[in-house]
C-alpha positions as CSV (number, residue, x, y, z in Angstrom):
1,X,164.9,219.0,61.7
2,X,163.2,215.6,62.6
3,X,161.5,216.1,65.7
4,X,161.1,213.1,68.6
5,X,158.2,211.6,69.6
6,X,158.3,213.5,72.6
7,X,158.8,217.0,71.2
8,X,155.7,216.1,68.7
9,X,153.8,215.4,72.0
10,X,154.6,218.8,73.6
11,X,154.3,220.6,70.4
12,X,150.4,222.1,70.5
13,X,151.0,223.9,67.2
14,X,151.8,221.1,65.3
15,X,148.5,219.1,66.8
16,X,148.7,215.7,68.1
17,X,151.0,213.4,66.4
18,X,149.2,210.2,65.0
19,X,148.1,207.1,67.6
20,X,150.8,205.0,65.5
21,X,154.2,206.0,64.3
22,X,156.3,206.0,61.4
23,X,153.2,205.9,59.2
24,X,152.6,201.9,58.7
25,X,150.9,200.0,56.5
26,X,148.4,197.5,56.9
27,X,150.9,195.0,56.5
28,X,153.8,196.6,58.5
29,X,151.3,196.2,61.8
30,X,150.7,192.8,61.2
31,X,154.3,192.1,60.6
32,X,155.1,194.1,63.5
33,X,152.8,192.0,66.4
34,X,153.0,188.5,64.5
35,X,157.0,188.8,64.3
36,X,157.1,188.2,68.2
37,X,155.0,184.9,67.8
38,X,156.7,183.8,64.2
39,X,160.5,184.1,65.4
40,X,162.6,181.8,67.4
41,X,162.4,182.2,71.5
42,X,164.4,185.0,72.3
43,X,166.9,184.6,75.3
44,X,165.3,187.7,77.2
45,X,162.5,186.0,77.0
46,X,164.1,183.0,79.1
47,X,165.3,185.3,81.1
48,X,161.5,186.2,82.3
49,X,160.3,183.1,82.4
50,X,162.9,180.6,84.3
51,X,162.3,182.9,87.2
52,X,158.5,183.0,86.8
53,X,158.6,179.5,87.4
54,X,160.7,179.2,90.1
55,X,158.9,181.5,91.6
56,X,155.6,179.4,90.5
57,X,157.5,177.0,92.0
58,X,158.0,178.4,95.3
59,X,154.3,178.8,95.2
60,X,153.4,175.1,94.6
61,X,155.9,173.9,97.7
62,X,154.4,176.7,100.0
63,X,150.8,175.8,99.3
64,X,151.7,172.2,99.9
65,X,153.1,172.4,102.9
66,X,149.7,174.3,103.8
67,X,147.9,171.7,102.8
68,X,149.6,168.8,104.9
69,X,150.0,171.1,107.9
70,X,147.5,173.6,108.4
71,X,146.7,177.5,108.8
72,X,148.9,177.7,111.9
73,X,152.1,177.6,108.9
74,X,150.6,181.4,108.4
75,X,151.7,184.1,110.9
76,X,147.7,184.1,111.6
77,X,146.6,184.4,115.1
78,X,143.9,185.7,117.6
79,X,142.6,188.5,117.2
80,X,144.2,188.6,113.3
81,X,142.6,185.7,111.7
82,X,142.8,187.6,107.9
83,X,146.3,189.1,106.9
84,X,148.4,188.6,103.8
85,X,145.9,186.0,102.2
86,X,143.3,188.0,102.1
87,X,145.4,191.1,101.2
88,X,146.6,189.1,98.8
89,X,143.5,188.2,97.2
90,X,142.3,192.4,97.6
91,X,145.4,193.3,95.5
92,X,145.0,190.7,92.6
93,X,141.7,191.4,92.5
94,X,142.5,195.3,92.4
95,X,145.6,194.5,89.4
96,X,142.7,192.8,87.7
97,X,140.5,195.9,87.0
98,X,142.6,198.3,84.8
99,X,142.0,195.2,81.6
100,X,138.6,195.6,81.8
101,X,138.2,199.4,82.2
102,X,140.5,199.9,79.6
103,X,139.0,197.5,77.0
104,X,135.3,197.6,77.8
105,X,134.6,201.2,79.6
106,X,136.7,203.0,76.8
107,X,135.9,201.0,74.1
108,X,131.8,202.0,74.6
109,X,133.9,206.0,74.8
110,X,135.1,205.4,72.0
111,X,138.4,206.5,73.1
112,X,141.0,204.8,70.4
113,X,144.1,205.1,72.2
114,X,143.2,201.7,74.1
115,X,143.6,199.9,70.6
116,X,147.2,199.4,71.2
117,X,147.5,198.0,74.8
118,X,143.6,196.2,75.7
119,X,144.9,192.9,74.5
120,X,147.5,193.0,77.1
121,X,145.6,194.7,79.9
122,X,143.2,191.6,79.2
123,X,145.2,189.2,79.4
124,X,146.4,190.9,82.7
125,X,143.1,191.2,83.8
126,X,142.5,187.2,83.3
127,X,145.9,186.3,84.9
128,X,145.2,188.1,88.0
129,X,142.3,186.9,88.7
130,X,143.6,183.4,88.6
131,X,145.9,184.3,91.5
132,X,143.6,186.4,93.5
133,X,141.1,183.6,93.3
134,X,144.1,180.9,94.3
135,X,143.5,182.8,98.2
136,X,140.1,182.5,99.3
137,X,140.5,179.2,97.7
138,X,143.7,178.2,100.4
139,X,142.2,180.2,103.5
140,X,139.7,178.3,104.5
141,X,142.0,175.4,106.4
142,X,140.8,171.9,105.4
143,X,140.5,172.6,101.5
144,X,139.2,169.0,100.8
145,X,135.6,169.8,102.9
146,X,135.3,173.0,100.8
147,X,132.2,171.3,99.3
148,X,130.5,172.2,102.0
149,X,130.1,176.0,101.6
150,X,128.4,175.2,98.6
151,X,124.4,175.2,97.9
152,X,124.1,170.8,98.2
153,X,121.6,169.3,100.1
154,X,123.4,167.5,103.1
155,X,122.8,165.5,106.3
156,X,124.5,168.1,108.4
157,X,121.5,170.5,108.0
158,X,124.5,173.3,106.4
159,X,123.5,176.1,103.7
160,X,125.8,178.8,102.7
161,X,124.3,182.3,104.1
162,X,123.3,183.9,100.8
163,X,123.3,187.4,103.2
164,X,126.6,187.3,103.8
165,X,129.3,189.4,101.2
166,X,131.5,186.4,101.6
167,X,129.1,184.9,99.3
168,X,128.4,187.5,97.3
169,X,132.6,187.8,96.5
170,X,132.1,184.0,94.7
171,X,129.6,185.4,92.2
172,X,131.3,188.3,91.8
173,X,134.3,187.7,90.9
174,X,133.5,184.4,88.8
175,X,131.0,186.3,86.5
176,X,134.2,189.0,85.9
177,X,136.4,186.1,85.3
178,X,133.8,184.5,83.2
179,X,133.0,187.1,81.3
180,X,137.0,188.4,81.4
181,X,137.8,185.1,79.3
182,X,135.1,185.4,76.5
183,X,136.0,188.9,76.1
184,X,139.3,188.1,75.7
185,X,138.9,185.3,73.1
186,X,136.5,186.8,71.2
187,X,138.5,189.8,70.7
188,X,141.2,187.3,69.7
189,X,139.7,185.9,67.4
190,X,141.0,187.5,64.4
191,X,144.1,187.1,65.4
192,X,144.2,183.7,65.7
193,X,143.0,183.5,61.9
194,X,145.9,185.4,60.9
195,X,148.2,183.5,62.9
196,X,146.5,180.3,61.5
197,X,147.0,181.3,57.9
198,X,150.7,182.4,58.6
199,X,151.5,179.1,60.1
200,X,154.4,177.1,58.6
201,X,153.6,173.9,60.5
202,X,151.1,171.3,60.7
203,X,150.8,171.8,64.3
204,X,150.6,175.6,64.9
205,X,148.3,175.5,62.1
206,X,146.1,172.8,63.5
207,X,146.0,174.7,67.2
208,X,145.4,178.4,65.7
209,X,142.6,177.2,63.7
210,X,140.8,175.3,66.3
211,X,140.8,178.5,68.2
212,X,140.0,180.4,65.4
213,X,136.7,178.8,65.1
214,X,136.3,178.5,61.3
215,X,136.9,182.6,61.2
216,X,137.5,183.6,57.5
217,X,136.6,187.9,57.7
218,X,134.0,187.5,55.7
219,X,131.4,190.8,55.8
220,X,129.0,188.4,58.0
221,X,131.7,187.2,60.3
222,X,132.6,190.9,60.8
223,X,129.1,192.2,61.8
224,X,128.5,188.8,64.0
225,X,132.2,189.8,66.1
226,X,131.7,193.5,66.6
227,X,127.9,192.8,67.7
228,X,129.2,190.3,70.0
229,X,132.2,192.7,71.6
230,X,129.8,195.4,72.1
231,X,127.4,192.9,74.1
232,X,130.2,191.8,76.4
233,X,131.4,195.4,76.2
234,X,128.2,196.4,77.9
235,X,128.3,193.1,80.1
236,X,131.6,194.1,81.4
237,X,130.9,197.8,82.0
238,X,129.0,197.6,85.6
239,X,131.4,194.4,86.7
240,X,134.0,197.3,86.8
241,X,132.2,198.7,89.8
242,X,130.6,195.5,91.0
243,X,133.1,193.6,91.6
244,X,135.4,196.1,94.0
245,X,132.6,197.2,95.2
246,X,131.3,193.6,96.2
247,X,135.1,193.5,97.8
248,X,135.0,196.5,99.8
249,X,131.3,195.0,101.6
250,X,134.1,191.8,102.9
251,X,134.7,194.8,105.4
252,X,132.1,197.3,105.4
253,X,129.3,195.4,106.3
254,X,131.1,194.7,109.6
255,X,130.8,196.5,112.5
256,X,134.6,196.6,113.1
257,X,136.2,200.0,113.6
258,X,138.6,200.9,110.5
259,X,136.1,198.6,108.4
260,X,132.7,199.7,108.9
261,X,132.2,202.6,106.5
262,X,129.9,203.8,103.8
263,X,133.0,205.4,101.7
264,X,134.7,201.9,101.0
265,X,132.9,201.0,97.4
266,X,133.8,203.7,95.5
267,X,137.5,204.2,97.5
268,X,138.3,200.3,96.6
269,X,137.2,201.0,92.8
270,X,139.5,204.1,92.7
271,X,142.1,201.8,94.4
272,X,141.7,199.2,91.7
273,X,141.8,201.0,88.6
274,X,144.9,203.4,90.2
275,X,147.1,199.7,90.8
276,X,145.5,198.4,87.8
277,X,146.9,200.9,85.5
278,X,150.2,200.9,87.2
279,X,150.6,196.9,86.7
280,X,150.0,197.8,82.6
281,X,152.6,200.4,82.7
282,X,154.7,198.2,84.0
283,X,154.0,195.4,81.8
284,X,153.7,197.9,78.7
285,X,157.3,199.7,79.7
286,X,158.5,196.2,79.4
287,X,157.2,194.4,76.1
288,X,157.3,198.0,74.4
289,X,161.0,197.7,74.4
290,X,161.1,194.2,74.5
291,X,159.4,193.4,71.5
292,X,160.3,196.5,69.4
293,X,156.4,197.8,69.2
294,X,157.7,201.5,69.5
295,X,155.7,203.1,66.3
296,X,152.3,200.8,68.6
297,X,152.8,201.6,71.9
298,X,153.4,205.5,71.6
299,X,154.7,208.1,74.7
300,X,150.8,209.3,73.9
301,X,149.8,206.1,75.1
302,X,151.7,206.6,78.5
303,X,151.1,209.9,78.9
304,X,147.1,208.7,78.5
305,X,147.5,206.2,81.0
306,X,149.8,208.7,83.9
307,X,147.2,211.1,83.8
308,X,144.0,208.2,84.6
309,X,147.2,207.0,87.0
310,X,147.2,210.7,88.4
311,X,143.8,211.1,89.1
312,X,142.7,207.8,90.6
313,X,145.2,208.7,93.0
314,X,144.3,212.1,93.9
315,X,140.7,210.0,94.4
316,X,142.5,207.8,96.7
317,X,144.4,210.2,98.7
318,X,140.9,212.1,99.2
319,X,139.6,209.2,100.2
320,X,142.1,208.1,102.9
321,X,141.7,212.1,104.3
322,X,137.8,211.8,104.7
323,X,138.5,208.5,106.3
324,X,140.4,210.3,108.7
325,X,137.7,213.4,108.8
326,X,134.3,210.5,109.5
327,X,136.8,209.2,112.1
328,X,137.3,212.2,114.5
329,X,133.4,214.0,113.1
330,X,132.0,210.8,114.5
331,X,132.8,210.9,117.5
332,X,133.5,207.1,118.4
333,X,136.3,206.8,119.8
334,X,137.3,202.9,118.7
335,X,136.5,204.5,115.5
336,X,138.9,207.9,116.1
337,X,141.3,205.1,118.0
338,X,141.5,203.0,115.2
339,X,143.1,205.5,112.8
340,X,145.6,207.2,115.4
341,X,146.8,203.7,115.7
342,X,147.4,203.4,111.6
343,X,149.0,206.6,111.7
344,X,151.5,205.8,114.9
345,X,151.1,202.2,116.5
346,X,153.1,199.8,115.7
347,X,152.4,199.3,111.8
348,X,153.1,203.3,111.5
349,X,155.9,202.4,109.3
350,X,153.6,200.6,106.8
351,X,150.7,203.2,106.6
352,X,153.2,205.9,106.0
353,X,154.5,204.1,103.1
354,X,151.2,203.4,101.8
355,X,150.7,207.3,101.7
356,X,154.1,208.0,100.6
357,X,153.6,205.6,97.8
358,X,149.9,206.2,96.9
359,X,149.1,209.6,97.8
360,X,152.5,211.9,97.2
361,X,154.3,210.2,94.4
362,X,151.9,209.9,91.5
363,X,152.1,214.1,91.8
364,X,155.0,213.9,89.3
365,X,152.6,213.1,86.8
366,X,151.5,216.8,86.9
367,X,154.6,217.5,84.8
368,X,154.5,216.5,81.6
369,X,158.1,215.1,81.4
370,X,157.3,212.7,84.1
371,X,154.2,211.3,81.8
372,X,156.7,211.4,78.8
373,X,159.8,209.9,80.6
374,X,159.8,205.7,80.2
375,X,162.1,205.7,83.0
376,X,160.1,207.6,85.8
377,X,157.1,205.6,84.5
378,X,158.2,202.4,85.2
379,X,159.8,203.3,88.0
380,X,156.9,205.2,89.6
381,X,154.4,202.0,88.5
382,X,156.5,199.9,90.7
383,X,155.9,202.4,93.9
384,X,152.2,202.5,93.4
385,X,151.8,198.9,93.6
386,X,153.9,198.5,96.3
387,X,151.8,201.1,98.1
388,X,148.7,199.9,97.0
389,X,149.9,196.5,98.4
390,X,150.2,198.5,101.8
391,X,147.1,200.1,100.9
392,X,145.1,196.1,102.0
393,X,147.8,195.3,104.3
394,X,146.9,198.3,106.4
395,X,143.3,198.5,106.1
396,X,142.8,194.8,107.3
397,X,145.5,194.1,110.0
398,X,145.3,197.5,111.5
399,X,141.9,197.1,112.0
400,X,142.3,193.7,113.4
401,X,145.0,193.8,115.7
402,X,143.5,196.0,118.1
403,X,139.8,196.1,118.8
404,X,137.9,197.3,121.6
405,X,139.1,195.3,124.6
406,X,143.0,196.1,125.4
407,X,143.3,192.5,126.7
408,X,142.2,191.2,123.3
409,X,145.3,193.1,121.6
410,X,147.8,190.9,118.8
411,X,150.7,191.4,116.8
412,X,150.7,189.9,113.4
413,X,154.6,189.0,111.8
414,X,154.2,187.1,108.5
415,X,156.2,183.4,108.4
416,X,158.2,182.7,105.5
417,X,155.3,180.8,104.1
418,X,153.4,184.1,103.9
419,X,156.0,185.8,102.2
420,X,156.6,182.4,99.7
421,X,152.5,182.4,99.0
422,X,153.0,186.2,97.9
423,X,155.9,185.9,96.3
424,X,154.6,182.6,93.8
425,X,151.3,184.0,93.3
426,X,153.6,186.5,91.0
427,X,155.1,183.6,89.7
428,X,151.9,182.3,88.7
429,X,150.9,185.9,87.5
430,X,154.3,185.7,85.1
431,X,154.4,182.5,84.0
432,X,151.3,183.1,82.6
433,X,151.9,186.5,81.0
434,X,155.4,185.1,79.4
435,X,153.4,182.5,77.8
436,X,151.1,185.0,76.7
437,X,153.6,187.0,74.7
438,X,155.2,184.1,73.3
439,X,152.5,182.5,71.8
440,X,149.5,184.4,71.4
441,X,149.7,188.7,69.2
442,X,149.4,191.1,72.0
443,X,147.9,193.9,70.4
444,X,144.5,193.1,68.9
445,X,145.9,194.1,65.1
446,X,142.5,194.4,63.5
447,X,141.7,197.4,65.8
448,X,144.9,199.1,65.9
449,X,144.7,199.1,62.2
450,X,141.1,201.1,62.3
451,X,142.7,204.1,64.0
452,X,145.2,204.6,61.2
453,X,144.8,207.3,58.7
454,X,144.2,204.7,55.3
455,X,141.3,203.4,57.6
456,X,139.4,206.5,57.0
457,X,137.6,206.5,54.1
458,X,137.4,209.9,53.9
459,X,141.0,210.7,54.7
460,X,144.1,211.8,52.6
461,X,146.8,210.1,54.5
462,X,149.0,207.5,52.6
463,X,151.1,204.7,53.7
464,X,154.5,205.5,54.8
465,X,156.1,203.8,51.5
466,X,153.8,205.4,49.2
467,X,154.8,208.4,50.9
468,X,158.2,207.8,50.4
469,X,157.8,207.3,46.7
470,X,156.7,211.2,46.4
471,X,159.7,212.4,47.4
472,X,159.4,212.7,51.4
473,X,161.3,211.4,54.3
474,X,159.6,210.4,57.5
475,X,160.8,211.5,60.5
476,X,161.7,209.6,64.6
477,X,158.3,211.6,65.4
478,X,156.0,209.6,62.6
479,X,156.0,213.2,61.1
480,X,156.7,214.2,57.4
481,X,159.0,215.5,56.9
482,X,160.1,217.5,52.8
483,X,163.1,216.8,51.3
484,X,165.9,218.6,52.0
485,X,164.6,219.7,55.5
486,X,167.3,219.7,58.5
């Protein structure tokens, strides 16, 4: 009987079924990611995209209207000067670190499972960095005189403080964009040839090949491009860390109770790479079915990603309890205050959902089902982001609204430019990932081809129509199955 791909995946007898189903050749991947491209626009695709820019839209009036009149459009006040911009900013940054982990940190572990879904998770890594850098750039009030934060010689006697994390966020997070991009393209490379030499117009054929940069596969080309990925491999590696880490010092490095602690590096990292990998879910869920790329985007795939989902969450939720536990050991009581007045002052509500969302639903992913279901995945991606959105919402305004004086004590409500800025920076992050998908393969072909079995060498494995030819019949699973079996 033809077994599905989830049976195959729960079957430890059988051994785990193959990275890519239904036994493709070579050609059958390339037809596979380049048919997106190739064919006509879609209507589903519309369907994505005429919202994405509304929404970018939305974005473009709302940061407009800031522009010509002010902060004070921003439910910002005294003593809550940071609120959903810079949360903002925390999250994107946060979405952006799954791409990078995924194509740099496990491509130097050599795990090949990642060969199917890093071309996407770095394009989601590049496009979320453009919006989380859209808020530091808006935040600082009179955008026009931001010149003067930077290193220049002036009249005014003003020089950035290189001691302050403020500055240290600019280098950060511009060296991982930086370095983001040429990762990106240089993995793409490839691709773009083989788009180039498919092309059945001038134009497309014109544009690939400018990108393509001359690329022709020779031997020489080959060894030049994979010496080149491991380099920004290795380059990208640490910025993993960095860069959240770099984040987390925003607060840590103050002496504000909620903010100044020693655990915040390594708890934002965890943060990052738990939303990061819930945003590609998400994303994968959707051009999986989408775009057909069943056989490429397997269940093992998901089930991969729930389990690095389940246990950067576990890391979180530890964290948040030893937050609480350095709180009361301590013995300051601002500190002590601080977290009694997450856990029920007036933003109770949102702390409790950051827990519920963060801390006790991934826990499904224990259960195999739940890490096979598409379904509960997608679903379950959409709470953790939601939570992990809470997650920066409640670290920075709890900790602001009340400090140490009582008579010093605000409220923050966000305006309905707040929740427009939010809302069109995922216009932006949309727009951008539509266009991705329509015009550029998003699975990096020459690497998902490696990992299957006429790659090796040294294996036996034919191609599913050579298979075919010798009298077998593959199965839903990818699986072989002989003739005659029921």
């Amino acid at each position: 009987m033809a077994q599905t791909e989830a049976e195959l995946l729960d079957n430890p007898v059988a051994g785990h079924p193959t990275l890519i189903l239904r036994s493709p050749d070579f050609h059958s991947i390339t037809e596979a990611v380049a048919e997106p491209v190739e064919r006509k626009t879609p209507l589903g695709w519309w369907l994505f995209f005429i919202p994405s820019v509304a929404l970018l839209g939305l974005l473009g009036v709302a940061v407009s209207w800031l522009f010509w009149e002010g902060i004070g459009i921003w439910g910002l006040n005294v003593p809550v000067g940071w609120s959903w911009d810079i949360t903002n900013f925390v999250f994107w940054i946060g979405i952006g670190h799954a791409g990078t982990l995924i194509s740099a940190i496990l491509f130097l572990f050599r795990q090949k499972w990642r060969t199917s879904i890093n071309r996407a998770a770095e394009a989601m890594t590049i496009f979320a960095v453009m919006c989380a850098l859209l808020f530091p750039g808006i935040h600082v009030g009179r955008v026009w005189v931001a010149y003067w934060m930077f290193p220049i010689p002036n009249q005014m006697g003003m020089w950035p403080n290189f001691r302050s994390p403020l500055l240290w966020d600019v280098f950060a997070v511009s060296v991982y964009g930086t370095v983001s991009v040429l990762f990106w393209y240089v993995g793409l490379i490839p691709d773009l040839a083989m788009m180039r030499d498919r092309a059945k117009t001038r134009v497309r054929k014109f544009v690939y090949g400018l990108f393509a940069l001359g690329w022709r596969g020779s031997v020489r080309q080959w060894n030049h491009y994979e010496s080149a990925y491991l380099i920004l491999a290795a380059l990208a590696t640490p910025l993993v860390l960095s860069v959240h880490s770099i984040v987390s010092m925003d607060f840590a490095v103050s002496l504000l109770p909620g903010w100044h602690t020693t655990i915040f590096p390594p708890y934002f990292v965890a943060g990052a790479i738990f939303s990061g990998f819930a945003m590609v879910l998400t994303l994968m869920v959707i051009c999986r079915k989408a775009f057909h790329l069943e056989h490429i985007i397997t269940i093992r795939h998901f089930d991969y990603m729930a389990k690095i989902t389940l246990v950067t969450g576990s890391m979180v939720g530890f964290a948040y309890a030893t937050e609480f536990f350095t709180a009361w050991y301590s013995g300051n009581p601002y500190e002590f205050f601080t977290f009694l007045n997450r856990a029920g002052g007036p933003y109770a509500w949102a702390y409790w959902i950051m827990v519920s969302c963060n801390v006790l639903s991934p826990q499904v992913f224990w259960f195999k089902k739940a890490r096979t279901s598409i379904p509960i995945l997608f679903v379950m991606s959409i709470i953790i982001n939601i939570g992990m959105w809470f997650e920066r919402f409640v670290i920075i305004t709890t900790s602001l609204h009340r400090d140490f004086l009582p008579s010093s004590w605000g409220h923050f409500t966000p305006t309905i430019w707040d929740v427009s800025t939010l809302l069109g920076s995922f216009g932006l992050f949309f727009t951008m990932f539509c266009l991705f998908v329509r015009f550029v393969p998003m699975v990096a072909t020459s690497e998902v081809k490696t990992v299957l079995p006429q790659a090796d060498p040294h294996g036996q494995s034919r191609p599913e129509r050579e298979r075919k030819a010798h009298g077998g019949e593959v199965t839903g699973g990818g699986e072989l199955a002989p003739e005659g079996a029921s």
